[in-house]
C-alpha positions as CSV (number, residue, x, y, z in Angstrom):
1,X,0.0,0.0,0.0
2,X,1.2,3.3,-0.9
3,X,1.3,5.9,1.6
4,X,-1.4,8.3,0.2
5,X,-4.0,4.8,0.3
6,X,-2.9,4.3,4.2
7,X,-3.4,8.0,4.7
8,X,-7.0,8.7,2.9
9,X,-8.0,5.0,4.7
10,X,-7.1,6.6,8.2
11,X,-8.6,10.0,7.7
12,X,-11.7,8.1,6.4
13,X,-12.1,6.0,9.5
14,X,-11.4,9.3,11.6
15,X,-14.2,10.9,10.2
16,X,-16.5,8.3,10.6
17,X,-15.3,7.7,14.5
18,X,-16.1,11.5,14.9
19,X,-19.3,11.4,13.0
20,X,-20.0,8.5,15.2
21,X,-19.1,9.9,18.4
22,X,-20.9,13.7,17.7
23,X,-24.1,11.5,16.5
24,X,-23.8,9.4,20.2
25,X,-23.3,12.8,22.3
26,X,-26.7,14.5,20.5
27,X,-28.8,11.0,21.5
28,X,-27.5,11.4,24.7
29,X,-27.9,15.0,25.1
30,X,-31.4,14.9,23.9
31,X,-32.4,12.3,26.2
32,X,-31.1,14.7,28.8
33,X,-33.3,17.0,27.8
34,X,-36.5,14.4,27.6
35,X,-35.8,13.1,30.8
36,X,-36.1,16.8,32.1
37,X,-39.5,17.4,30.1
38,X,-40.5,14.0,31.5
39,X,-40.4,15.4,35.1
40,X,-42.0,18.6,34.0
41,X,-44.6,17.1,32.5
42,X,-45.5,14.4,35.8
43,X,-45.2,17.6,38.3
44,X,-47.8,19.3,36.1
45,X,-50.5,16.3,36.0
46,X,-49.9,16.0,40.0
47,X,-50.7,19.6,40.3
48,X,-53.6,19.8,37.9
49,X,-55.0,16.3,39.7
50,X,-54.8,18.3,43.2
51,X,-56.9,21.4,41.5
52,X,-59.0,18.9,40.2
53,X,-59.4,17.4,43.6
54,X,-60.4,20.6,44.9
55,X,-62.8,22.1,42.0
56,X,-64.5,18.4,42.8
57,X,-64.9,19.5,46.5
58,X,-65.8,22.9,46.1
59,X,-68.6,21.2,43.4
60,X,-69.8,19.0,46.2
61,X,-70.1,22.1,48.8
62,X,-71.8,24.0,45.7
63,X,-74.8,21.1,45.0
64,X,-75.3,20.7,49.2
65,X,-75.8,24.2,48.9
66,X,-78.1,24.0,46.2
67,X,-80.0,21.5,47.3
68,X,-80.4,23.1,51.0
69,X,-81.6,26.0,49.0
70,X,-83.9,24.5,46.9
71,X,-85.6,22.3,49.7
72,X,-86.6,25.5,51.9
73,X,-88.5,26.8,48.9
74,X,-90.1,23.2,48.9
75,X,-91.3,23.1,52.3
């Protein structure tokens, strides 16, 4: 093998471990970032399932009231 084949062989393989390796680091940085969206995402449905506890209770309190209401105009 000449010299100029060994050298364009090595640069070749160079460039495809660097491809490689830049391709591996964005996979890994984007699953950073998912893992982080992941987290925000489960805090928000545990927050919106607590208001949703509480618009349910304040419902409750609203049709007792209701109903008290409507049964003195019955009576």
């Amino acid at each position: 093998m000449s010299a100029e084949m060994i050298t364009t062989i090595v640069g070749v393989v160079s460039l495809l471990l660097a491809l490689a390796a830049g391709f591996g680091w964005i996979i890994h940085r984007t699953d950073a970032q998912l893992a982080g969206v992941r987290v925000e995402i489960a805090d928000t449905r545990r927050d919106l399932g607590v208001r949703m506890d509480k618009v349910t209770e304040e419902l409750v309190d609203v049709k007792i009231a209701v109903a008290r209401v409507e049964g003195c105009r019955g009576t």
